[in-house]
mmCIF file of the N, C-alpha and C atoms, coordinates in Angstrom:
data_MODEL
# 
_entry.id   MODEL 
# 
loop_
_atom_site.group_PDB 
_atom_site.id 
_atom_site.type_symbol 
_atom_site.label_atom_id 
_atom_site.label_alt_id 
_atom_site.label_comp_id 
_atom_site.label_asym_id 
_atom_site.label_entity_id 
_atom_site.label_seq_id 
_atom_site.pdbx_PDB_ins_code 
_atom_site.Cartn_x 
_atom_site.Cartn_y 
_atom_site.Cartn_z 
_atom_site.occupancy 
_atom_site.B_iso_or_equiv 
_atom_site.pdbx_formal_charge 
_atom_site.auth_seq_id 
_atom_site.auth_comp_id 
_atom_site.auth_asym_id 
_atom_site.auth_atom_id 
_atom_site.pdbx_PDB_model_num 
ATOM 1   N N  . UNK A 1 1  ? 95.395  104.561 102.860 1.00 0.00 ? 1  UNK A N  1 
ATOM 2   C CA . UNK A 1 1  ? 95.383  104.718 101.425 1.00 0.00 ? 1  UNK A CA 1 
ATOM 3   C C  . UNK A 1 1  ? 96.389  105.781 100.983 1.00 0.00 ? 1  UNK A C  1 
ATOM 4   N N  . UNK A 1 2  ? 96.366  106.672 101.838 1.00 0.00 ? 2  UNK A N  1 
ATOM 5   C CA . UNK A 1 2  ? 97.231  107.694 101.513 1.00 0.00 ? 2  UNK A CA 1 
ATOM 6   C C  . UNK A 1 2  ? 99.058  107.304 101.351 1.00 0.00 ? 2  UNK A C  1 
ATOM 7   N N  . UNK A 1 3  ? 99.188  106.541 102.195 1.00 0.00 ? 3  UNK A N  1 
ATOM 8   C CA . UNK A 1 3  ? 100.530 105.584 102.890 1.00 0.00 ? 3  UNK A CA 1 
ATOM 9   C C  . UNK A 1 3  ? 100.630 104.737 101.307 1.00 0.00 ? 3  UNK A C  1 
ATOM 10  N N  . UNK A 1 4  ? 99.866  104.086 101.064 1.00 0.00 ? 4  UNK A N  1 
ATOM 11  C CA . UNK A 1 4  ? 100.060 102.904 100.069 1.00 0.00 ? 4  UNK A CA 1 
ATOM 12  C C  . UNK A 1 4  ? 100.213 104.186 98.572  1.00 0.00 ? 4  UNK A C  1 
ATOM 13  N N  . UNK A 1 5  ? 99.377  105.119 98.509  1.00 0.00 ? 5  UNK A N  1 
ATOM 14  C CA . UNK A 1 5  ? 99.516  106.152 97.570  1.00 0.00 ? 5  UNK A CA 1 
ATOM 15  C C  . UNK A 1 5  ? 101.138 106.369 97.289  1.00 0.00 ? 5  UNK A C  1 
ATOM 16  N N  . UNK A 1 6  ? 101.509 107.032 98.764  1.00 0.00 ? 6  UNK A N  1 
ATOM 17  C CA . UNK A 1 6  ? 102.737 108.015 98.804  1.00 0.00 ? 6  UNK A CA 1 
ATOM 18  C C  . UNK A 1 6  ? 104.188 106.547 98.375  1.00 0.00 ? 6  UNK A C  1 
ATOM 19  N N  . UNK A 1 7  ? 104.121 105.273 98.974  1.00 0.00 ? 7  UNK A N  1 
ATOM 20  C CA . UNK A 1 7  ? 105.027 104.912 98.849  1.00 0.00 ? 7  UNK A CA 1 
ATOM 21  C C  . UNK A 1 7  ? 104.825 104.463 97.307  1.00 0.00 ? 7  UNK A C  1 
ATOM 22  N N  . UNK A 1 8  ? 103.858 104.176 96.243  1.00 0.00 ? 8  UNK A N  1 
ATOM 23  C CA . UNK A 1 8  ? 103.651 103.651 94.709  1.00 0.00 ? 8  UNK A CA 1 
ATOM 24  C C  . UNK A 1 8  ? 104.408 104.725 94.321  1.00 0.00 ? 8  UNK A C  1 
ATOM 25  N N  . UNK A 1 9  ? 104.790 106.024 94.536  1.00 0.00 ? 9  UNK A N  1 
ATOM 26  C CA . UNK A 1 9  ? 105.203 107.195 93.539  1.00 0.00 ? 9  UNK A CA 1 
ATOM 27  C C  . UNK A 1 9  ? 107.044 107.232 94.198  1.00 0.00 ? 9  UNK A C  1 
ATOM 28  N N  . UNK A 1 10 ? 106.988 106.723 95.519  1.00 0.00 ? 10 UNK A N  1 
ATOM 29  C CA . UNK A 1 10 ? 108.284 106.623 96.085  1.00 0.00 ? 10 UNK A CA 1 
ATOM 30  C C  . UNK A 1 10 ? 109.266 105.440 95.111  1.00 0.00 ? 10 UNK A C  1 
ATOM 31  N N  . UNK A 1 11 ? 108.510 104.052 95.067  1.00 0.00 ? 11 UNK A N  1 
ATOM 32  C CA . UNK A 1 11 ? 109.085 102.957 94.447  1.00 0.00 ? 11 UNK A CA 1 
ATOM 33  C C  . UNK A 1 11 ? 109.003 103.257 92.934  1.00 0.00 ? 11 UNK A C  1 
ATOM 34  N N  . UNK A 1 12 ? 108.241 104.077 92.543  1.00 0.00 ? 12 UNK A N  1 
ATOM 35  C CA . UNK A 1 12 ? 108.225 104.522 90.869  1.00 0.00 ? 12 UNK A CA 1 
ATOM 36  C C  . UNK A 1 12 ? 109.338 105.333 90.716  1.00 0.00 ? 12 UNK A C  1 
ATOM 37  N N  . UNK A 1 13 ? 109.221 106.615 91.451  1.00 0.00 ? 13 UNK A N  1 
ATOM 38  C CA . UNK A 1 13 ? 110.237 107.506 91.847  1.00 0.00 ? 13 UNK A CA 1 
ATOM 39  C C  . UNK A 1 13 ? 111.836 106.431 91.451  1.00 0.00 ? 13 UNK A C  1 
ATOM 40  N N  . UNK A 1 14 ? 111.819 105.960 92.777  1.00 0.00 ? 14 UNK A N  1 
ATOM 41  C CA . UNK A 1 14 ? 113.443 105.640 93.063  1.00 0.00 ? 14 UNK A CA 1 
ATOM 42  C C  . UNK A 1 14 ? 114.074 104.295 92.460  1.00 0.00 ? 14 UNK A C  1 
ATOM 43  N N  . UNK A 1 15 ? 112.786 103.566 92.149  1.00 0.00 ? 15 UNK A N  1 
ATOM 44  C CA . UNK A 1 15 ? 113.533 102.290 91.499  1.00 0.00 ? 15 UNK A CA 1 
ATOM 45  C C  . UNK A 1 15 ? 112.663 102.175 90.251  1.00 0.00 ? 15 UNK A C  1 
ATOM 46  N N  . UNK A 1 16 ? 111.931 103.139 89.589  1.00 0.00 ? 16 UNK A N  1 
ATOM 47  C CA . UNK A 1 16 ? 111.136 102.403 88.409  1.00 0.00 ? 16 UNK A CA 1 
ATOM 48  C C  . UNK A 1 16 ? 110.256 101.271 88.354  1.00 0.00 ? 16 UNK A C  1 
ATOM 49  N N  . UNK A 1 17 ? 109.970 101.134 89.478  1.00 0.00 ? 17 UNK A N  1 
ATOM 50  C CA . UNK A 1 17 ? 108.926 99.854  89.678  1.00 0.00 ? 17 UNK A CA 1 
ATOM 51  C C  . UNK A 1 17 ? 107.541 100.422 89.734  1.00 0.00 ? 17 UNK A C  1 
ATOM 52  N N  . UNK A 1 18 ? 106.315 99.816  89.412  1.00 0.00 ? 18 UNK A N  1 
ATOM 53  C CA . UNK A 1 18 ? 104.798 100.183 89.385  1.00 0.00 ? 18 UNK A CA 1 
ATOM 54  C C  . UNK A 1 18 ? 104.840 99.091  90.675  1.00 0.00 ? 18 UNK A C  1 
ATOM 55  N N  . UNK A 1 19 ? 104.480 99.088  91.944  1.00 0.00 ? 19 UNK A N  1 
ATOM 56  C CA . UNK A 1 19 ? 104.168 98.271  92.950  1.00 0.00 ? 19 UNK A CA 1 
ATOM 57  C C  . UNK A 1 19 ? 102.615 98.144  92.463  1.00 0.00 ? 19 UNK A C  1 
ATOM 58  N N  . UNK A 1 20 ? 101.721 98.158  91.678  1.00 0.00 ? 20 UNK A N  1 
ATOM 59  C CA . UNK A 1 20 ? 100.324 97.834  91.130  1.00 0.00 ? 20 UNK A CA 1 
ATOM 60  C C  . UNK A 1 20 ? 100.839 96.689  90.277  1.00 0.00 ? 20 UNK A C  1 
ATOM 61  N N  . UNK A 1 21 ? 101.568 96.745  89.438  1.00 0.00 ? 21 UNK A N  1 
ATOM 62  C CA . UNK A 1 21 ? 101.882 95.640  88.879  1.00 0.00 ? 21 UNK A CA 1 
ATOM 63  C C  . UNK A 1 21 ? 102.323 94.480  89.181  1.00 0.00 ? 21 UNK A C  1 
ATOM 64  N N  . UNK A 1 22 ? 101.419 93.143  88.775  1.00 0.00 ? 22 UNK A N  1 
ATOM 65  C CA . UNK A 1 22 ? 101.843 91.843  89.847  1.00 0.00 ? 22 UNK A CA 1 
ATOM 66  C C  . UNK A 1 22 ? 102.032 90.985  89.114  1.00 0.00 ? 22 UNK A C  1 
ATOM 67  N N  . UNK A 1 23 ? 101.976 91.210  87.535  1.00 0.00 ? 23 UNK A N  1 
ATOM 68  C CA . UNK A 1 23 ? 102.325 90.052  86.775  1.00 0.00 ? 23 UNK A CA 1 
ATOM 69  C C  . UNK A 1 23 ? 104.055 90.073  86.857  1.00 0.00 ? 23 UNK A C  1 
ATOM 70  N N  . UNK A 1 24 ? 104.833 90.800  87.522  1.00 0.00 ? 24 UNK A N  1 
ATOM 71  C CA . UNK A 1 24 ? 106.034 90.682  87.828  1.00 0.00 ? 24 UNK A CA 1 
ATOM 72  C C  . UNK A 1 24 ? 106.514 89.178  89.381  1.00 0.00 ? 24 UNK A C  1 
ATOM 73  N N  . UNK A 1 25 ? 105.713 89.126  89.295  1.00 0.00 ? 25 UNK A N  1 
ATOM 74  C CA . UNK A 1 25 ? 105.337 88.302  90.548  1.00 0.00 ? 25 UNK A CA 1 
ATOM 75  C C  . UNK A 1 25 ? 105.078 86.511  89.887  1.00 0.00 ? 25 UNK A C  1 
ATOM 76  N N  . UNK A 1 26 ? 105.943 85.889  90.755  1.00 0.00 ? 26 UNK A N  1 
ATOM 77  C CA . UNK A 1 26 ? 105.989 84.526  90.612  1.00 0.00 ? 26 UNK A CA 1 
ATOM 78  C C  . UNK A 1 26 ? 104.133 84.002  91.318  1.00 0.00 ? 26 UNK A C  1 
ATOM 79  N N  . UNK A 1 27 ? 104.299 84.579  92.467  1.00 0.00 ? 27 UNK A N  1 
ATOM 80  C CA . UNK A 1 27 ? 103.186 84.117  93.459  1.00 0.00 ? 27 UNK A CA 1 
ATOM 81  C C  . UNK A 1 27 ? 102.737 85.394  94.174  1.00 0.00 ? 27 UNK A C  1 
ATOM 82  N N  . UNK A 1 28 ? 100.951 85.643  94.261  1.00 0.00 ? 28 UNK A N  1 
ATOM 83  C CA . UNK A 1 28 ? 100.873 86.908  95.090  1.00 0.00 ? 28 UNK A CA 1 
ATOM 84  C C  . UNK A 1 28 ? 99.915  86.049  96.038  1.00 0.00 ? 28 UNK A C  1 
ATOM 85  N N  . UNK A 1 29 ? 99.940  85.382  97.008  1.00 0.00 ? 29 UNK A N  1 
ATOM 86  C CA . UNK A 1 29 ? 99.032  85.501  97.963  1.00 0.00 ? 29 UNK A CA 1 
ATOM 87  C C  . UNK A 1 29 ? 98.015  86.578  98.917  1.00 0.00 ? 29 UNK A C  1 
ATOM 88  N N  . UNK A 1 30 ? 96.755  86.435  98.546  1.00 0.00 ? 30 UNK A N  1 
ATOM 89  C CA . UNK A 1 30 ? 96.134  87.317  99.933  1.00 0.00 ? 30 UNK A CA 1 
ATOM 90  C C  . UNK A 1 30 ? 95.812  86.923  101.120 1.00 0.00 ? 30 UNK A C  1 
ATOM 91  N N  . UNK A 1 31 ? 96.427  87.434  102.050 1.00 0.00 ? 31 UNK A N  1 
ATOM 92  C CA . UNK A 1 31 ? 97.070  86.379  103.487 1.00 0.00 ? 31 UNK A CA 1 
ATOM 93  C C  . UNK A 1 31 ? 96.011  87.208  104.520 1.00 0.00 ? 31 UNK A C  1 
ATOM 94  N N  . UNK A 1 32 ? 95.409  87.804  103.937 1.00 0.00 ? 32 UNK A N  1 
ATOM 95  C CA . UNK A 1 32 ? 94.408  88.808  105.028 1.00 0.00 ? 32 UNK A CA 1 
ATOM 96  C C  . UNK A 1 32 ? 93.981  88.352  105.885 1.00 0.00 ? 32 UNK A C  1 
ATOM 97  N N  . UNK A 1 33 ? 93.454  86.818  105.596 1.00 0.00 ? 33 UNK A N  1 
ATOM 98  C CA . UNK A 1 33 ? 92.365  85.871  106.087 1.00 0.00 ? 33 UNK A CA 1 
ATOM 99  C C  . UNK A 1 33 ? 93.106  84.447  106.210 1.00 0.00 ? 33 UNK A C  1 
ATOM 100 N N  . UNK A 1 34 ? 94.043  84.128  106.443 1.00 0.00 ? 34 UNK A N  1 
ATOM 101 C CA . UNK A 1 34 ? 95.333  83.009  106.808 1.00 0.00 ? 34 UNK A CA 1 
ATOM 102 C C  . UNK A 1 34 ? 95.695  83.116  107.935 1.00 0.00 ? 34 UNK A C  1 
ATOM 103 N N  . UNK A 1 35 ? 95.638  82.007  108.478 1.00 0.00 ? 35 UNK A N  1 
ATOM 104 C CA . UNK A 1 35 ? 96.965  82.164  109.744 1.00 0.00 ? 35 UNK A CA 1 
ATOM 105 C C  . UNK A 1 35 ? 98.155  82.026  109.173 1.00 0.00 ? 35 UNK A C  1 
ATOM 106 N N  . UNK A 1 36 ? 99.379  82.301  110.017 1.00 0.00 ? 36 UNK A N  1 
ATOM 107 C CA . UNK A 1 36 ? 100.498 82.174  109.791 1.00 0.00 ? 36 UNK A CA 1 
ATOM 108 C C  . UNK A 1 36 ? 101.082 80.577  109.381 1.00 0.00 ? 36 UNK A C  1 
ATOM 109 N N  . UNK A 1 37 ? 100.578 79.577  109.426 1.00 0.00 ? 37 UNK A N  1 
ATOM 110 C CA . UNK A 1 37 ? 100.632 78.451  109.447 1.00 0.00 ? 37 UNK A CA 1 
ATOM 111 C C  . UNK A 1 37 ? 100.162 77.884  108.131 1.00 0.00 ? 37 UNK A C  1 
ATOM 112 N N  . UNK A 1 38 ? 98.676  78.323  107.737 1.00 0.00 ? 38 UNK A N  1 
ATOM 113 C CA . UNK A 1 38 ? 98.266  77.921  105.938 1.00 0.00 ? 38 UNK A CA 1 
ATOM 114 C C  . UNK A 1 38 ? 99.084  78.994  104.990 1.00 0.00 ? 38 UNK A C  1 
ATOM 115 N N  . UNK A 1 39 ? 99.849  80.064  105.503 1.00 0.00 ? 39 UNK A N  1 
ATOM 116 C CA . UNK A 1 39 ? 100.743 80.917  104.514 1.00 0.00 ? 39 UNK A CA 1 
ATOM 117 C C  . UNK A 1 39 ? 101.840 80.068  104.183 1.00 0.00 ? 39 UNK A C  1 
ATOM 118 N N  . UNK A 1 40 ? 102.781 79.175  105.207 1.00 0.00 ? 40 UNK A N  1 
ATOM 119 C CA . UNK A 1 40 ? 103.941 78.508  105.109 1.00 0.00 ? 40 UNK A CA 1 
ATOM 120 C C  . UNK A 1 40 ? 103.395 77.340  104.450 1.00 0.00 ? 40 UNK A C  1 
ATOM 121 N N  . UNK A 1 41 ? 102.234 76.257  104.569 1.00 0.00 ? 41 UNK A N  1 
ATOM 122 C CA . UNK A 1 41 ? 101.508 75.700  104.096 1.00 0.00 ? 41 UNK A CA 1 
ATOM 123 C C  . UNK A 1 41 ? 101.064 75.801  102.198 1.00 0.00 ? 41 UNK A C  1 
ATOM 124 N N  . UNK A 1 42 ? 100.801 77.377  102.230 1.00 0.00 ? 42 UNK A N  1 
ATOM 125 C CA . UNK A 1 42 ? 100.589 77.286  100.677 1.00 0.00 ? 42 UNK A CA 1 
ATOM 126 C C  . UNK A 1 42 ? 101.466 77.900  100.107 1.00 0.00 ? 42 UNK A C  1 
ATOM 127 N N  . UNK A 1 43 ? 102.320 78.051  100.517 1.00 0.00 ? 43 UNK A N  1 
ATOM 128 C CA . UNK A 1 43 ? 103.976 78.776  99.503  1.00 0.00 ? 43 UNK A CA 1 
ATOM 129 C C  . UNK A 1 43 ? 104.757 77.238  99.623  1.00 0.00 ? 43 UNK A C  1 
ATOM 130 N N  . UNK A 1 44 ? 104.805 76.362  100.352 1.00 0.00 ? 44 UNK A N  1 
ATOM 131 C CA . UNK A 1 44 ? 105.414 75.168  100.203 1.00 0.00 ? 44 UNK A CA 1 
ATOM 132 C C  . UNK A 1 44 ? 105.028 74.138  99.325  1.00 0.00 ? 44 UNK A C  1 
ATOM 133 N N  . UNK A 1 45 ? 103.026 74.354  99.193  1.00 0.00 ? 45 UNK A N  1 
ATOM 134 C CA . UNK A 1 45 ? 102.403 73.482  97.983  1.00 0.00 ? 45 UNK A CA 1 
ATOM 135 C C  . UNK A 1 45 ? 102.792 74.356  96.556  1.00 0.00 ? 45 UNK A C  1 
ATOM 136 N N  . UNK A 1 46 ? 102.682 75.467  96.169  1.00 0.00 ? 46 UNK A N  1 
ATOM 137 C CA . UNK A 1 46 ? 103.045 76.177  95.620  1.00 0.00 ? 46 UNK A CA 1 
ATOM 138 C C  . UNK A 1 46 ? 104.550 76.051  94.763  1.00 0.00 ? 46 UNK A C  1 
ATOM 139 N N  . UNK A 1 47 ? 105.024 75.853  95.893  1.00 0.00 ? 47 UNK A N  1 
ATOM 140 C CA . UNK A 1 47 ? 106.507 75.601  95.375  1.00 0.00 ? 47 UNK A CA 1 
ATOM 141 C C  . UNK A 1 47 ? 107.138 74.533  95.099  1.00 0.00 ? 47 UNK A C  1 
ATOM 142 N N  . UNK A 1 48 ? 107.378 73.261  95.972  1.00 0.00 ? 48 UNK A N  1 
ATOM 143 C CA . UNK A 1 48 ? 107.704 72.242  95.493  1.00 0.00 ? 48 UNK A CA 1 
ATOM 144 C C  . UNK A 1 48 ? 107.089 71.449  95.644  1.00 0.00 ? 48 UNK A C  1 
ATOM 145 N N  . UNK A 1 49 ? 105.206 71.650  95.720  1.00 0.00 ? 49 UNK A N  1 
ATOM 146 C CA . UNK A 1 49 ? 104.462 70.453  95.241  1.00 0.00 ? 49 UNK A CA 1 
ATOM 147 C C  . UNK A 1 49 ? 104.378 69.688  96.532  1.00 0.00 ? 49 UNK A C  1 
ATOM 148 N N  . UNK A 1 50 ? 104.469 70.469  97.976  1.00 0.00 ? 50 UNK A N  1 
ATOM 149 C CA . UNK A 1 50 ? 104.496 69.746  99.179  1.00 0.00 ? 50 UNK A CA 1 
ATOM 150 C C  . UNK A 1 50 ? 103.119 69.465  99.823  1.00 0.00 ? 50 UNK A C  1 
ATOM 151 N N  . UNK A 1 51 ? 102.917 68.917  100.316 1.00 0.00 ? 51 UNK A N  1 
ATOM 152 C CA . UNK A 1 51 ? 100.962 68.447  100.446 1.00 0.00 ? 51 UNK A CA 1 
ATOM 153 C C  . UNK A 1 51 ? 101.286 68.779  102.169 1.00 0.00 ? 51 UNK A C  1 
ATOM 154 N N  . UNK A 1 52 ? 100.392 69.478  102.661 1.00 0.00 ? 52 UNK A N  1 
ATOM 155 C CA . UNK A 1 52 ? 100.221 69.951  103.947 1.00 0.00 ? 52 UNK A CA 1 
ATOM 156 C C  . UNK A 1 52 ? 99.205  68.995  104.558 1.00 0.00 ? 52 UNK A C  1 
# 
């Protein structure tokens, strides 16, 4: 927490970005609980409508 703390004030800091903010974001997946396989799977349905 401390890590995810220090780098939000780093990316605010140096590029003006809020990394909390996600409506900047096309797509946010939470991949916590995915294999590597339904991630490529749902960024491909996601994107051009590809059926896995």
């Amino acid at each position: 927490m401390e890590r995810q703390a220090s780098e939000a004030r780093r990316y605010k800091a140096y590029y003006g970005i809020d990394i909390d903010d996600l409506s900047v974001y096309d797509l946010v997946l939470a991949t916590d609980r995915m294999t590597p396989e339904e991630v490529i799977c749902e960024i491909a349905e996601r994107s051009k409508g590809f059926k896995c």
